[in-house]
N, C-alpha and C positions, 0 to 999 in steps of 0.2 A: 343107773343112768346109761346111755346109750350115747354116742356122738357118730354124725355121718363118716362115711368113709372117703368119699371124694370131697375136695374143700370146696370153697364157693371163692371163684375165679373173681376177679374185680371187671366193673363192667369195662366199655370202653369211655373215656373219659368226655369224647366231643359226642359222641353218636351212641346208640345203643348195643349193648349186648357184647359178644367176642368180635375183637378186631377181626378176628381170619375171616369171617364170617361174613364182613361188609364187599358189597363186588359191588363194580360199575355197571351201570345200565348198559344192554346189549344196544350197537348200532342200530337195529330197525327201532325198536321201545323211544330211546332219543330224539329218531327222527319223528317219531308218532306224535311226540309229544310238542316237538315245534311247531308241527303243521294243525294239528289240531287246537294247542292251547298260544304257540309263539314263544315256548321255553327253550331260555338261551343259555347258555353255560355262565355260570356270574363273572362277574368282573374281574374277582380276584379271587387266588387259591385261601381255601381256610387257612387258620391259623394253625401252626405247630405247637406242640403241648412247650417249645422252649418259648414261643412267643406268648404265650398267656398272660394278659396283665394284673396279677393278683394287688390287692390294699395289704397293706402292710397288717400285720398283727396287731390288736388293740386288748388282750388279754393280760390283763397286769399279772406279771412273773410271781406273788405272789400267790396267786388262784391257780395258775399253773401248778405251782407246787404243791398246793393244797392237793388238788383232781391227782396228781401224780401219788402223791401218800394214800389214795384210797385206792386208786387199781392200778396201781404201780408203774414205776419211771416207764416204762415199754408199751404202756395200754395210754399215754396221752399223745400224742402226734402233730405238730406244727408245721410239718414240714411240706413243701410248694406241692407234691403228690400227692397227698391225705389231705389237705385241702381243696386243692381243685378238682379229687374226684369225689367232693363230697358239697359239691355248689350247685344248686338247685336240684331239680328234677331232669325227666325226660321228656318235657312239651316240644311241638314246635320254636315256640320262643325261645323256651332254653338253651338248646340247639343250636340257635341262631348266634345267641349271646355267645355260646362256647365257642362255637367256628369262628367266630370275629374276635377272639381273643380275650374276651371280659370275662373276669372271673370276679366281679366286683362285688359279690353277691357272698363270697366263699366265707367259710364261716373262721374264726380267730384259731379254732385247736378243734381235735377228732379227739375224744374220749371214749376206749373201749371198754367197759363196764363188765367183770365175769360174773357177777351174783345180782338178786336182785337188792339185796342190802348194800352192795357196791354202786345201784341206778339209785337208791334213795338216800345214802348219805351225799353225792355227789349233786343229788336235786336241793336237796337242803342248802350245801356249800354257794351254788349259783344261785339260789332266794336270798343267802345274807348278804353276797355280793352283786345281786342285781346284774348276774348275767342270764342273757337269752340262752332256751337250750332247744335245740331242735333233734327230736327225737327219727334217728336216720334207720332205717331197717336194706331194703335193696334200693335203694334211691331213684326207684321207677315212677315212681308220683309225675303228672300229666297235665296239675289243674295249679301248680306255684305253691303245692304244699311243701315245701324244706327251702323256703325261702323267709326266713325272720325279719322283723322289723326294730333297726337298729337304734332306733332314738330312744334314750333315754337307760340303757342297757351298754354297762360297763365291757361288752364285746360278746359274743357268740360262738360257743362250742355245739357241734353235732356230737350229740349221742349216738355213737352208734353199736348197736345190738348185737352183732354178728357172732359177737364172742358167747351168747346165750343161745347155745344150739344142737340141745341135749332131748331126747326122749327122756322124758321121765319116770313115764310110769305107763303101762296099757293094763285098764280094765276089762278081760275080754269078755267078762257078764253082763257088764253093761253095755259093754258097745264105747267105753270112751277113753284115751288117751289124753297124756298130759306131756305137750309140746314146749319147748319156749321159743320167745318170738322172733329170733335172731334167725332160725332155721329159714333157709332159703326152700320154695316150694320143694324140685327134686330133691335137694335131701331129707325132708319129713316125707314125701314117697317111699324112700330110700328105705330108710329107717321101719317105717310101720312094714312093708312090703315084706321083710323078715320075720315079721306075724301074723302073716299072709290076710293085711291089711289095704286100706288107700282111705284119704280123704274127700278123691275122688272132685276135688279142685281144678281147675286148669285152667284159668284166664290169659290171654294172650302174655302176659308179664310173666307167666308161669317159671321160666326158665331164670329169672334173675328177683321176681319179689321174694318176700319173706311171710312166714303166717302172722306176726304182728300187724306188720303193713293189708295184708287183707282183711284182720279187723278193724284197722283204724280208720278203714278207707270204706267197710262194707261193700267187698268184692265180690266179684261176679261172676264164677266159671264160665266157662264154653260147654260144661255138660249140667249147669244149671237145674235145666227140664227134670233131670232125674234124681243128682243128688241135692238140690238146694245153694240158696248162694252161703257164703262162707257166715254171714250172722247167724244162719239157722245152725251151721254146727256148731256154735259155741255155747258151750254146758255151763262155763264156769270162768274165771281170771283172775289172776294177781295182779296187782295194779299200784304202783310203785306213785306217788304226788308230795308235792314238796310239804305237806301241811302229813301225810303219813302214808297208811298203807291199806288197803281194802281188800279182803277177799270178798268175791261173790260166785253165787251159785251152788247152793246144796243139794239142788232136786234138779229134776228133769223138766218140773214145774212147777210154780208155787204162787198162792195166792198173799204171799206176805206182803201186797204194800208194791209200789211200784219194781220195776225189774230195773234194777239199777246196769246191768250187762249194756242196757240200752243207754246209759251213760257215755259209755266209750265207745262202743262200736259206733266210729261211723265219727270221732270225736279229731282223730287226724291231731292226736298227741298234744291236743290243746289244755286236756286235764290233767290226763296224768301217762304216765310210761308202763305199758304192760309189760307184764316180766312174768308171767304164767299164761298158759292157754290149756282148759281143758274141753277139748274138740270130742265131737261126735263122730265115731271112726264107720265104714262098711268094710264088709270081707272084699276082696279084691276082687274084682268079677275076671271067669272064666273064661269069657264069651266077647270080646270089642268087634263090632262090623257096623259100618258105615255105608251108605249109600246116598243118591241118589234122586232127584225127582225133578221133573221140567212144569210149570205152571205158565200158562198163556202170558196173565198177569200181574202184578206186583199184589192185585186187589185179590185176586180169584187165591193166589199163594198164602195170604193174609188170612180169608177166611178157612181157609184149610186148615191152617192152623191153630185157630182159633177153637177149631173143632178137636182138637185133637187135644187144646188147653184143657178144653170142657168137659171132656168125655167122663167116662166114669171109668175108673182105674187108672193101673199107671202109664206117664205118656212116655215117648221115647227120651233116651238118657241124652242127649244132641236133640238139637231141632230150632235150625237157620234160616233163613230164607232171603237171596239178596235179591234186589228188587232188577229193571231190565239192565238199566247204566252198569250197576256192578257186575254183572253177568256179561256183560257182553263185554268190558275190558279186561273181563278175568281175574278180577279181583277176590271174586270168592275162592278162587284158587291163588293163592299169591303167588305159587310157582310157575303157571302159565301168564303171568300179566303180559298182555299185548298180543294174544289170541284172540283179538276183536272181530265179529262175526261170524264167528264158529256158530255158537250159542245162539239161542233167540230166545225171549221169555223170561223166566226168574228161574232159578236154580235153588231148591228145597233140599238141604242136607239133613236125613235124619240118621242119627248112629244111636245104637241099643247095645247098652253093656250087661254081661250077667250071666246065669248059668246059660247051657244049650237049652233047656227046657223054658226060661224065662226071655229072652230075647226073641226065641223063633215065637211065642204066642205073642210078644208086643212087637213084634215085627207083622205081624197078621194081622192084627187091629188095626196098626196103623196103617198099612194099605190100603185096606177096604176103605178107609177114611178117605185118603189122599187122592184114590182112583172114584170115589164116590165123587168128590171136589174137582175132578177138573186134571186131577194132576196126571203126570205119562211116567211109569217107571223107567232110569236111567241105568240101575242098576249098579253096582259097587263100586263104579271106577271112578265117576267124581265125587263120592264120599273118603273115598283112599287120596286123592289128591287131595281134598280138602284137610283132613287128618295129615298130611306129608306137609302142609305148606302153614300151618295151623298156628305156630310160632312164628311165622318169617314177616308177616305183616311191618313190625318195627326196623327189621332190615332194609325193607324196600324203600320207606318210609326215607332213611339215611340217604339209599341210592338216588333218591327221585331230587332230598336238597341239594344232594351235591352237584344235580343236572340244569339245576338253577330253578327248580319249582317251589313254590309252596304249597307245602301236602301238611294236613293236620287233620284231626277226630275231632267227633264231638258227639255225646248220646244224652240221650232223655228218656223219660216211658211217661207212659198213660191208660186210662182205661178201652178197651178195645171201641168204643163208642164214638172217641174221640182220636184216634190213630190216624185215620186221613187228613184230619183236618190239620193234626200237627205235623205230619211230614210234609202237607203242601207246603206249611207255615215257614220252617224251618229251612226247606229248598231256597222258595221265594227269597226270602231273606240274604243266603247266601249268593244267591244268583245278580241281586238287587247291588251287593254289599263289593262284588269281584267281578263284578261283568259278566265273563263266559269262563268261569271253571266249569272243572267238570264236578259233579255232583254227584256222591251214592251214597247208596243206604242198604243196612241189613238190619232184621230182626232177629237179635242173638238169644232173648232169653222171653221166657211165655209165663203167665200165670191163666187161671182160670178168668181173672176179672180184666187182665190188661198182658200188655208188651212193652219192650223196650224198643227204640229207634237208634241205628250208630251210622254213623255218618262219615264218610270219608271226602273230604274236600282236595284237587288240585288244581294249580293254579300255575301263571307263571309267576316268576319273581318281580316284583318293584322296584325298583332303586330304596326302597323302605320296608323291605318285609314283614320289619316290626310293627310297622304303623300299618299295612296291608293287612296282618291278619287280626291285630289287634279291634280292626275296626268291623272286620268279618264277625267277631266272635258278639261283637256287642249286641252286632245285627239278631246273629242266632239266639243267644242269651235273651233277648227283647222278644223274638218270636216265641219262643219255649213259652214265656212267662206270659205271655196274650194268650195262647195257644191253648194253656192248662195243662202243660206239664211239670216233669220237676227238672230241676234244675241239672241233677244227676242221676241216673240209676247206680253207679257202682264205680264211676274215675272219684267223686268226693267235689268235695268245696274249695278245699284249698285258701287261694288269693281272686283267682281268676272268675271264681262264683260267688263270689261274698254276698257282690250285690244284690246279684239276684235272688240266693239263697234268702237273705233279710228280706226283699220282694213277700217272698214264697212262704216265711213264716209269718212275717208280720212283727211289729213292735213288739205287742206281749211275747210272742216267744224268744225274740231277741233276747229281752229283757232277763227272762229265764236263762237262757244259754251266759249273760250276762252275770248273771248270782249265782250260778256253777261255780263259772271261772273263779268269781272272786271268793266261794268259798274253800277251795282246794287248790287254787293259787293263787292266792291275796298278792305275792310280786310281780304275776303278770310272767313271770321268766317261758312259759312255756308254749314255744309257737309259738312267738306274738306277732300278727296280724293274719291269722289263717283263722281261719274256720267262723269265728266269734264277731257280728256284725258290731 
């Protein structure tokens, strides 16, 4: 077994990512933003991590000591640190809540688990005592998933993974390694990259999720197009549930009976606690270059790639597309935001990973396509920016509440047939729902049959932020669901899509997700009020 070499830093407790990290908005960016939207500095400064108002512990001391006998006195955590960095996620909401001091949400004890027969005697323990267990990986969740529901649950520990964070094994015949889910993304790079390996993953969270968390969530990379999203590479998993233990996955395919893998991915720790992953690895590619491409319009940019979905062979490993609004405030670069009117048009990043031989011919293809379509090469320099600024999104995000905005995501996908209809839908909505934010959108991720839509919304602040965006989101959530989308492509269900989610399956599937639960967690301890309408 393998363990990374650099540790995995804790994030920042109110805001995302490395403290050092977070900067204030430049003077012109601020003033842009009052004249344009009426964004004012708030009222009052956030809260200090001393002013935080945690609930008192509701974990009866002796469950404590139980959890403490199986991964010992040092691996259970009470204390006002390990709980408030382990309260909610990273939505806007969240955020919100954390900057204003509430920490109401934080869970009784932090349980760090080093085996996986340490995650399933410990599930067992909280089933006889009817505690919630919230299974915690990077605590980057978006949609109110590591938010449990307290009634009727003798108090609430977070699980958390970090301490499972071991390569286990690389198959290099087959093509697959055996991760556990604690590993935060850069260190399973880390790690495989010594076997002149990559998973070849990268979602914007890339720097603070976990591989657990991107099955539990069925995530999404930013090179997508080329290597797949994170459910297609999982081969296999251990899967830890208070009722027992399930391996699955023997083949690379198999006609046995349903694919139970489809059980959890995408389950957001409602069934059970994965504690194996065996991933489908690629060699590392030799070759990363990024560029480039201008499109009249949002439409002309759309069908480009569309074509490039469709084509026959392989498409480019990248391939983005933000529509006029995003591009012209610079958001598809987040390191230039507030370079408005530079730019005109939509801004197409296509990047190609791989040998020199294999990129320079899908870099050829892809041209004659692009330039077939409409599009004008820009050439490498806003694919390199794009790639430089490619994590900083959730940073800016910080810098923009603390300037008194509300700034939030939100994504969907559909069949390319129906794509205009739902980004009109979803605009509308928003625009209807906030007056005059400003409104954008990119297309991050392509199949042959459809796309995804992600959406950036700001705004300025209310006197109610909470209730401002809360009311935004219903709007959206309501258009998705007319519109014929899904609810998510790749942030999850969570709290925050229940509703719609139950919309989007229907009763009878409910119903199903409903006889999971109660077969593999007959006390309900797991998540409870996330994912399960």
């Amino acid at each position: 077994m393998e363990t990374p070499l650099t540790p995995a830093e804790p994030m920042l407790w109110s805001g995302w990512g490395d403290p050092a990290k977070a900067a204030e908005l430049p003077a012109p960016v601020r003033d842009l933003l009052a004249e344009l939207l009426g964004v004012r500095a708030p009222a009052a400064p956030a809260a200090t991590f001393g002013e935080v108002r945690l609930p008192p512990a509701a974990l009866p001391p002796p469950v404590l000591a139980a959890l403490a006998a199986i991964v010992g006195d040092e691996h259970v955590r009470a204390d006002d640190d390990a709980r408030i960095r382990h309260t909610r996620g990273k939505s806007t909401p969240d955020l919100l809540l954390m900057r204003a001091g509430d920490a109401s949400d934080a869970p009784d004890a932090v349980v760090l688990p080093g085996s996986h027969d340490e995650v399933a005697a410990a599930l067992r323990l909280c089933a006889e005592h009817r505690v919630a267990v919230v299974p915690f990986g990077g605590g980057t969740s978006v949609v109110g998933g590591l938010v449990a529901a307290r009634p009727g649950f003798a108090g609430v520990v977070a699980l958390d993974l970090a301490r499972l964070n071991r390569l286990v094994s690389v198959d290099s015949v087959s093509m697959v390694a055996e991760l556990e889910p604690g590993l935060r993304a850069p260190q399973a790079e880390q790690l495989l990259a010594a076997h002149g390996l990559t998973l070849g993953h990268f979602p914007q969270s890339y720097e603070y999720a976990t591989l657990g968390g991107f099955a539990a969530a069925r995530s999404s990379g930013q090179a997508s197009a080329g290597y797949g999203r994170f459910d297609d590479m999982v081969a296999g998993m251990t899967v830890a549930t208070p009722r027992g233990t399930l391996e699955i996955g023997r083949a690379p395919r198999s006609a046995a009976g349903p694919d139970l893998r489809q059980v959890f991915l995408g389950s957001e720790g409602a069934f059970g606690v994965i504690t194996s992953l065996r991933l489908r690895v690629r060699r590392a590619p030799a070759v990363r270059t990024y560029e480039g491409w201008r499109f009249a319009t949002f439409a002309e940019g759309t069908a480009a790639m569309r074509r490039l979905a469709q084509q026959e062979g392989p498409p480019p490993t990248v391939l983005r597309l933000s529509d006029e609004t995003e591009t012209m405030v610079g958001l598809a670069k987040p390191t230039d935001l507030g370079a408005a009117g530079r730019d005109s048009g939509c801004l197409l990043v296509a990047g190609f990973e791989g040998s020199p031989g294999d990129v320079a011919y899908r870099r050829d293809r892809a041209a004659a396509v692009l330039v077939e379509a409409g599009g004008v090469h820009l050439g490498p320099e806003p694919g390199d920016k794009w790639a430089q600024g490619r994590f900083s999104a959730p940073y800016l995000r910080d810098s923009l509440l603390a300037a008194g905005a509300t700034v939030e995501t939100l994504e969907t996908a559909c069949f390319w047939s129906n794509l205009p209809r739902l980004y009109d839908a979803v605009r509308l909505a928003l625009l209807g729902a906030l007056g005059s934010p400003l409104v954008m959108c990119h297309i991050s991720h392509v199949y042959a049959t459809g796309a995804s839509l992600y959406f950036t919304v700001v705004t300025a602040q209310t006197g109610d932020p909470l209730g401002q965006w809360a009311a935004a989101k219903r709007a959206a959530n309501e258009a998705i669901v007319q519109a014929g989308g899904t609810i998510s492509h790749h942030h999850g269900v969570g709290r925050d899509h229940r509703e719609a989610y139950a919309a989007e399956i229907g009763d009878l599937g409910g119903e199903i997700l409903r006889g999971i639960k109660e077969r593999l967690d007959p006390a309900g301890i797991l998540n409870p009020g996330v994912l399960i309408p």
